[in-house]
C-alpha positions as CSV (number, residue, x, y, z in Angstrom):
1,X,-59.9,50.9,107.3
2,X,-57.2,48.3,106.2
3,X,-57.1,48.2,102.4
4,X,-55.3,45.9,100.6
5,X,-55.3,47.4,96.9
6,X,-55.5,44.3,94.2
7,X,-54.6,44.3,90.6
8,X,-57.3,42.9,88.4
9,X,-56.6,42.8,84.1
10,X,-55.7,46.1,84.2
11,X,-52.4,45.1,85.2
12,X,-51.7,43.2,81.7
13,X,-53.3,46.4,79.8
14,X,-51.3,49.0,81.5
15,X,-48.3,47.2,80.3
16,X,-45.6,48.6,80.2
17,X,-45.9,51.1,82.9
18,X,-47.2,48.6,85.3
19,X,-44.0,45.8,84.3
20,X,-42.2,48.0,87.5
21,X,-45.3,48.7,90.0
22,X,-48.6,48.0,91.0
23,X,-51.4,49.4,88.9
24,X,-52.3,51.2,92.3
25,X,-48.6,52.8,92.3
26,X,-49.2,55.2,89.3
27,X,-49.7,58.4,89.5
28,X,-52.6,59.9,88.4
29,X,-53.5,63.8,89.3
30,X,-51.0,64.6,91.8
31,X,-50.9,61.8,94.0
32,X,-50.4,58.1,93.4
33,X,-53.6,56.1,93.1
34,X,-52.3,54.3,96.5
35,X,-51.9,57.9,97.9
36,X,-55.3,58.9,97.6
37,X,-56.5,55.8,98.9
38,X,-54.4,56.2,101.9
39,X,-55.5,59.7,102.4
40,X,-59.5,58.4,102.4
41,X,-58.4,55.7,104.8
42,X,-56.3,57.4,107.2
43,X,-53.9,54.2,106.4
44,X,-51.1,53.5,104.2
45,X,-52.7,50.8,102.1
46,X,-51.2,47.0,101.1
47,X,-50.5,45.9,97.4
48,X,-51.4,42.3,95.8
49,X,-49.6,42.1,92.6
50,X,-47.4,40.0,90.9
51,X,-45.2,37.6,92.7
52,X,-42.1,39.0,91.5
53,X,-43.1,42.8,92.8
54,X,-44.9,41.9,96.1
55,X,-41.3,41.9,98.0
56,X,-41.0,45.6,97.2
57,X,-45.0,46.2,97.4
58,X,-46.4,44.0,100.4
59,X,-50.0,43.4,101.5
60,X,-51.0,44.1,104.7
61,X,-51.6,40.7,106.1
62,X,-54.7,42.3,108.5
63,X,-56.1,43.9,105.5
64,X,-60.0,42.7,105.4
65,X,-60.7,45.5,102.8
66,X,-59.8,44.4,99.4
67,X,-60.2,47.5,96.0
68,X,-59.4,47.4,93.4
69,X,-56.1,49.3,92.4
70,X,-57.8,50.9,89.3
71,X,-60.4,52.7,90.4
72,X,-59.8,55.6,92.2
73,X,-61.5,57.2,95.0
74,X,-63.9,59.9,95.7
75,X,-66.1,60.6,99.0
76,X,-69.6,58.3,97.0
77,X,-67.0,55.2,96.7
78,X,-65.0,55.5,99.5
79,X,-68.6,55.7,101.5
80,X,-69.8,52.6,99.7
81,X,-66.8,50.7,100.3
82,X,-66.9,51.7,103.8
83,X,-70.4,50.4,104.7
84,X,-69.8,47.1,103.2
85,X,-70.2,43.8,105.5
86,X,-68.1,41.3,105.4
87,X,-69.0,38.6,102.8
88,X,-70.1,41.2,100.3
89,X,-68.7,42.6,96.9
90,X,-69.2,46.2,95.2
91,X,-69.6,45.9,91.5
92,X,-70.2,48.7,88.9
93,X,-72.0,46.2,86.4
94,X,-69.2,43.4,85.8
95,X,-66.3,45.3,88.0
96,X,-65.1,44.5,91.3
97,X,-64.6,47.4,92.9
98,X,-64.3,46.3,96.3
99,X,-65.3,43.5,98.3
100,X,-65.2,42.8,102.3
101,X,-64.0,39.8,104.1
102,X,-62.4,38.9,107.6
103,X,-58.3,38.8,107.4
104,X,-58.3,34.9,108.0
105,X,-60.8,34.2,105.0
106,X,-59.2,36.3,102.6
107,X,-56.3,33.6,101.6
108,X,-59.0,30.9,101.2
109,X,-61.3,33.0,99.1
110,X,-61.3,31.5,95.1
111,X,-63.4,34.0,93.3
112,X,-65.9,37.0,94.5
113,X,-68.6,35.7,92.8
114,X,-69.0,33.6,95.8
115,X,-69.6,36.8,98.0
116,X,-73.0,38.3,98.1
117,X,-72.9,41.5,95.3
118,X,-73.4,45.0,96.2
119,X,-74.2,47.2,92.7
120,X,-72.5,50.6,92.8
121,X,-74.2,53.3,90.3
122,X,-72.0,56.0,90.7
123,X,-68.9,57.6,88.1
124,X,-65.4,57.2,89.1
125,X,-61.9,57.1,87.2
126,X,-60.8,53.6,86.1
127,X,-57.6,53.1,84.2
128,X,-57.8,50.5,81.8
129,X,-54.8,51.3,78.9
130,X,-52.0,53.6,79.2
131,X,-53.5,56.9,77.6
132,X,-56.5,56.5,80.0
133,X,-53.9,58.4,82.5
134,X,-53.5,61.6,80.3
135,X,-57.0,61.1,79.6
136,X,-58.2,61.7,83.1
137,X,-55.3,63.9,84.4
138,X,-57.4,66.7,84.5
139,X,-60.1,65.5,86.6
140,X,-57.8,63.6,89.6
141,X,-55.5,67.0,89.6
142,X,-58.8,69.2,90.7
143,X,-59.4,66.1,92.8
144,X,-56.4,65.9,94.7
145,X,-56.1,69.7,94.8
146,X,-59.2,69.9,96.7
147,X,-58.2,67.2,98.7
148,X,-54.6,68.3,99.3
149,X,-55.8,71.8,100.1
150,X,-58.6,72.0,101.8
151,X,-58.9,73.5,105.2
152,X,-55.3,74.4,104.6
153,X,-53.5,77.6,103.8
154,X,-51.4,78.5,101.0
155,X,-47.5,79.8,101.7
156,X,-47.0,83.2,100.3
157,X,-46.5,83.2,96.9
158,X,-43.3,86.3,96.0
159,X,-45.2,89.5,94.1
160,X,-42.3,88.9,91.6
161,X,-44.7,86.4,89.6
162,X,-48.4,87.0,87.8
163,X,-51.4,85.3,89.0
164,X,-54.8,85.1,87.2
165,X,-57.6,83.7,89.2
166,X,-57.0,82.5,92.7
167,X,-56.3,78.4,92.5
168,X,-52.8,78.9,93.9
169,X,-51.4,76.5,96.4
170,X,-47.4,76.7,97.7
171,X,-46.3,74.0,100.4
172,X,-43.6,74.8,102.4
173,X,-40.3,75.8,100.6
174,X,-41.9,76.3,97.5
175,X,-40.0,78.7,95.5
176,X,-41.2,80.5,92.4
177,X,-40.1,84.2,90.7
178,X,-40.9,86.1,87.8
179,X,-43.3,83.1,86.4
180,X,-46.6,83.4,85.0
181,X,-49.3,81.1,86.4
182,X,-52.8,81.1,85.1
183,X,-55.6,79.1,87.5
184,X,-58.9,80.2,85.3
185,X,-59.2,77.0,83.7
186,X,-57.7,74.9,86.8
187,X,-55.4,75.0,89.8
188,X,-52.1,75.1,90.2
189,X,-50.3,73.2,92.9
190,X,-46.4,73.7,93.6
191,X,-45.0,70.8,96.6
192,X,-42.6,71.1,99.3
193,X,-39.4,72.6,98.2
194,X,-40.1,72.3,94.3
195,X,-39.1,75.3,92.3
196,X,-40.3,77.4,89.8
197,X,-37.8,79.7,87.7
198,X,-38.4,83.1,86.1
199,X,-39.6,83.4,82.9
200,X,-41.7,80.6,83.0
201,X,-45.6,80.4,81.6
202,X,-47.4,78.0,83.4
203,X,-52.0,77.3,82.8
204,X,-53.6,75.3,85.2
205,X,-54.4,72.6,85.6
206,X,-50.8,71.8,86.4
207,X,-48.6,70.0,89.9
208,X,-44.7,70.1,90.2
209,X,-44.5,67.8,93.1
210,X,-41.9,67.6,95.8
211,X,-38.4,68.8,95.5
212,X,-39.0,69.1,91.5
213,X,-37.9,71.9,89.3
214,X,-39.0,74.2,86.3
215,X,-36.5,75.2,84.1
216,X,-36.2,79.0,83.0
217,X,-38.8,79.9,80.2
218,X,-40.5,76.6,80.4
219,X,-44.0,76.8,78.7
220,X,-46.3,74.1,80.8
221,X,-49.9,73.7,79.4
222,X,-52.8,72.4,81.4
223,X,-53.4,69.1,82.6
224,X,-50.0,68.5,83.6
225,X,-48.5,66.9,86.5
226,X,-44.3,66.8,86.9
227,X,-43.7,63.9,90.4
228,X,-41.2,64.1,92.7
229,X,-37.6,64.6,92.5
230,X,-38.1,65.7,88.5
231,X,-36.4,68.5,86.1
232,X,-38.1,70.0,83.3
233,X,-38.0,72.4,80.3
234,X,-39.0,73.3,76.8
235,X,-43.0,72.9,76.0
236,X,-45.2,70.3,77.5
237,X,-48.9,69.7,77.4
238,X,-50.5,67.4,79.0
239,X,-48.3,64.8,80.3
240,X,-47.7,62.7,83.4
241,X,-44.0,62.8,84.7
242,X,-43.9,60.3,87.6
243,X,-40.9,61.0,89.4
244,X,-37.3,61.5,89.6
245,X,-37.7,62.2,86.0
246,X,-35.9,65.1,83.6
247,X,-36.7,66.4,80.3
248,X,-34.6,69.5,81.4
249,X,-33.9,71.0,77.7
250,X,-36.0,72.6,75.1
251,X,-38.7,70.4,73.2
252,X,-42.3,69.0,73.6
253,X,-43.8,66.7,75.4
254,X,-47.8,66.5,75.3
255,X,-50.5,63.8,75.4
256,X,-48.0,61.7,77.0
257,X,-46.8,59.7,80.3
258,X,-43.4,59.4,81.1
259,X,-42.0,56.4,84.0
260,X,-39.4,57.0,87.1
261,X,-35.5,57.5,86.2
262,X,-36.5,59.0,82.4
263,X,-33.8,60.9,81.0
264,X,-35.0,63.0,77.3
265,X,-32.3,64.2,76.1
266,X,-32.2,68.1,74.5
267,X,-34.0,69.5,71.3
268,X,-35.8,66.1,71.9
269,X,-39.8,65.9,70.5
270,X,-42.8,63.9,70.2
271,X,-45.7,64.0,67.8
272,X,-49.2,63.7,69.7
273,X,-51.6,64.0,66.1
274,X,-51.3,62.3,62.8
275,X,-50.7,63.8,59.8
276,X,-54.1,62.8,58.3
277,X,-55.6,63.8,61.5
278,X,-56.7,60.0,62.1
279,X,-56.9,58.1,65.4
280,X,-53.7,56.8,67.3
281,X,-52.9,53.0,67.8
282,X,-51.0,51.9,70.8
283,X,-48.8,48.8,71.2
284,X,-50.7,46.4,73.3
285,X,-48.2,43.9,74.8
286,X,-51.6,41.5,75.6
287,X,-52.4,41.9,71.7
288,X,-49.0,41.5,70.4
289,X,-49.9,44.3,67.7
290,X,-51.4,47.7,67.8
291,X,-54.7,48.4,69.4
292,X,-56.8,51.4,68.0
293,X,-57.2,53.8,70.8
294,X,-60.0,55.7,69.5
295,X,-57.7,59.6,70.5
296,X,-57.0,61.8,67.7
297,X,-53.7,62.9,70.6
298,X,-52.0,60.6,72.2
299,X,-48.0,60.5,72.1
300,X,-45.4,58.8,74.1
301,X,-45.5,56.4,76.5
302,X,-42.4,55.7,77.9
303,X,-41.8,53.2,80.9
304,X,-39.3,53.2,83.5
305,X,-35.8,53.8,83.3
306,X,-35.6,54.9,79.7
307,X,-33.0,57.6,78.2
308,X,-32.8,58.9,75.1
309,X,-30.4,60.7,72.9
310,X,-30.2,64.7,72.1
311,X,-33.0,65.6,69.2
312,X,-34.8,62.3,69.4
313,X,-38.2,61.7,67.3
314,X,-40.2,60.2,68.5
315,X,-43.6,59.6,66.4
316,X,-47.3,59.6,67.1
317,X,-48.4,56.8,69.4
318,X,-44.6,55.4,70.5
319,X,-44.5,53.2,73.3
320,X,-40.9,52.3,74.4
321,X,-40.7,49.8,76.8
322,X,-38.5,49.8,80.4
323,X,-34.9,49.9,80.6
324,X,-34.4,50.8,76.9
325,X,-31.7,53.6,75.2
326,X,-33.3,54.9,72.4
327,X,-30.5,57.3,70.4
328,X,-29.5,57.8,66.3
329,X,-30.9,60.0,63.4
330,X,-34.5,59.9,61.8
331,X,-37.5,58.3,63.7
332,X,-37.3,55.6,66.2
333,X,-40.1,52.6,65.7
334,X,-43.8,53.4,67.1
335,X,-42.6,50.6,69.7
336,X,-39.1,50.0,71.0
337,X,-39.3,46.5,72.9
338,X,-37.8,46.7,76.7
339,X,-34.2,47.1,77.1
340,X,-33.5,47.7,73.5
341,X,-30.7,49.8,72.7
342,X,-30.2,51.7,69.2
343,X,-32.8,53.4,67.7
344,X,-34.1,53.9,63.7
345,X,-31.2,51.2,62.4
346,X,-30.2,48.3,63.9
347,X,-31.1,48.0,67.8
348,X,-29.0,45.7,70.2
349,X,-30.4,43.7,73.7
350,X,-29.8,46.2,76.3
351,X,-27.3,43.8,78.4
352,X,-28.6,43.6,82.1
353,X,-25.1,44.4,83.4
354,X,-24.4,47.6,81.3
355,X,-28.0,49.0,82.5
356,X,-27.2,47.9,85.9
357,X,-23.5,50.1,85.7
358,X,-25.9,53.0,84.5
359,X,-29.0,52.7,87.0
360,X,-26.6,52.2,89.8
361,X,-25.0,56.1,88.4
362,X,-28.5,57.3,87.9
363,X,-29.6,56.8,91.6
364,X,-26.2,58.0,93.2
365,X,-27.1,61.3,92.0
366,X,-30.4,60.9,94.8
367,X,-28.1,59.0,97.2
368,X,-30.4,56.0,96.5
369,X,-29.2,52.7,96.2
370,X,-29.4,50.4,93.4
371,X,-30.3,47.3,96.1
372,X,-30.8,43.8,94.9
373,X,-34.2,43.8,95.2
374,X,-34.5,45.9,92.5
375,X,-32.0,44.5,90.6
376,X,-34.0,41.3,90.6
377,X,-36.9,42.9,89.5
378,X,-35.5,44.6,86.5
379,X,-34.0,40.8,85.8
380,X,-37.2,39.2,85.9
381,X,-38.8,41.8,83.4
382,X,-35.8,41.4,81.3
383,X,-36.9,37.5,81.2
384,X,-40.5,38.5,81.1
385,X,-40.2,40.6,77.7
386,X,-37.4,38.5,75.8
387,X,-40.1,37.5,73.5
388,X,-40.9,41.2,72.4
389,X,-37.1,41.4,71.5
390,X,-37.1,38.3,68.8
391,X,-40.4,39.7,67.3
């Protein structure tokens, strides 16, 4: 199946995790929602997004599968999807899910309500708002643990370390001693080459993808997924790391998602419940104010190449938008608008040029280059947020 995976409003909601990617390129569980479509297709799929991020993430021209980048898969969808006919669309009451038309109609098409609908009754996961990803963490990371695993055989796992139950899964070069690992209440999946160090507690259910690391005495609650290339320490519970990523020092981290090229400096911390025990607003970038969310936990979301200082505060429900440096005594603000730099006083622009000199550091240290493609995109959501800035 060619799959071309589409944003639909989701895009705008997810802001501002979705300002650098395609909803489809989050990562939810342990795979990227693109990932796990790939893995049901047997094909890497195609991305329509914004103009501005469609030179990094192409469609597939060929694609004559189109799903949306939301919703992610199981075997009931994936078999729905796969028996539609060209002409049709899959909707779960008002959502496209999918739809199905030849490669050389798909540029011409103007909306799906002219294709004949399909109703889908089954459950999935659909991402909607940031929090939904912590939300659902738990049940994509049994998901693609199954999926990752099955038929498939563990690497040993060193009798230095304690296991209770048997949801254990090592790729190859997975490295872990003297840790703690309990699967009762969910597996525990360690990727190719990641580390584990002693004296670390870890429940299930938990991932430390590829080439990642845990820190000595780390204490890593359930639902918790670390991406590739990442470093971390302290206490977390429940958050989603994506990738080349470090909270490396002591503090916590919980209800939470945290972008690609995030640095949290040590001693750092984040609330996840009020004081008065009261539900958690969000800034919505749509809304231009704060949306109620409904969560009695929810902490930080933090977008794409942030960094902040050593014992930053960060309070309940903070959203702090890409390419920002968040440092200085005290509590920053529940939202810190993209490329901001300062923190509780007076905050400055984060000048392109100066986050460029850094970024360019930053991906040195992976022998990644800082290319102008991505320079460009980092400029264009520099222009796109200027507005949050004067607010």
């Amino acid at each position: 199946m060619r799959i071309n995976l589409f944003d639909d409003s989701s895009w705008s909601t997810l802001r501002p995790l979705t300002f650098t990617r395609p909803v489809a390129d989050l990562r939810l569980g342990i795979l990227t929602i693109a990932e796990k479509w790939a893995k049901y297709a047997e094909h890497v799929p195609g991305f329509l997004t914004a103009d501005y991020l469609s030179v990094k993430y192409a469609a597939l021209a060929d694609a004559d599968t189109f799903v949306n980048g939301a919703v992610c898969p199981d075997e009931a969808l994936f078999a729905a999807i796969s028996t539609l006919r060209p002409g049709e669309v899959l909707l779960k009451d008002t959502l496209v899910l999918a739809y199905k038309v030849n490669a050389a109609e798909a540029s011409s098409l103007k909306q799906t309500s002219d294709l004949r609908p399909v109703t889908y009754t089954g459950n999935f996961t659909h991402i909607i708002y940031p929090e939904d990803i912590f939300r659902n963490n738990d049940t994509e990371l049994k998901a693609d643990f199954t999926l990752l695993t099955k038929g498939r055989s563990s690497q040993p796992l060193s009798s230095t370390n304690t296991v209770l139950g048997d949801q254990i899964f090592l790729e190859a070069g997975a490295e872990a001693e003297c840790a703690t690992f309990n699967t009762l209440n969910g597996p525990v999946y360690i990727g190719e080459n990641a580390q584990v160090w002693e004296g670390s507690h870890i429940r299930g259910s938990f991932a430390l993808c590829n080439h990642s690391q845990v820190k000595m005495g780390a204490k890593i609650y359930g639902q918790t997924t670390i991406g590739p290339y990442s470093t971390v320490g302290g206490e977390i519970k429940n958050a989603v790391i994506w990738g080349y990523s470090a909270k490396g020092h002591e503090g916590y981290l919980g209800n939470s998602v945290m972008g690609a090229w995030c640095n949290i400096g040590a001693d750092s911390n984040n609330s996840n419940l009020k004081n008065n025990y009261g539900d958690v607003k969000l800034w919505d970038y749509g809304f231009g104010g704060y949306r109620n969310t409904g969560l009695q936990f929810a902490g930080l979301i933090m977008a794409d190449h942030v960094k902040c200082g050593i014992n930053t505060m960060f309070n309940t429900g903070t959203v702090v938008g890409v390419g920002s440096n968040v440092f200085g005594a005290g509590y920053p603000p529940n939202f810190v608008p993209d490329f901001s730099w300062g923190g509780t006083k007076q905050t400055e622009v984060y000048r392109l040029n100066k986050m460029f000199e850094t970024t360019e550091k930053v991906f040195e240290r992976r022998n990644i280059e800082l290319n102008q493609m991505e320079k460009d995109i980092l400029a264009k959501i520099f222009e796109l947020t200027e507005i949050y800035r004067q607010s």
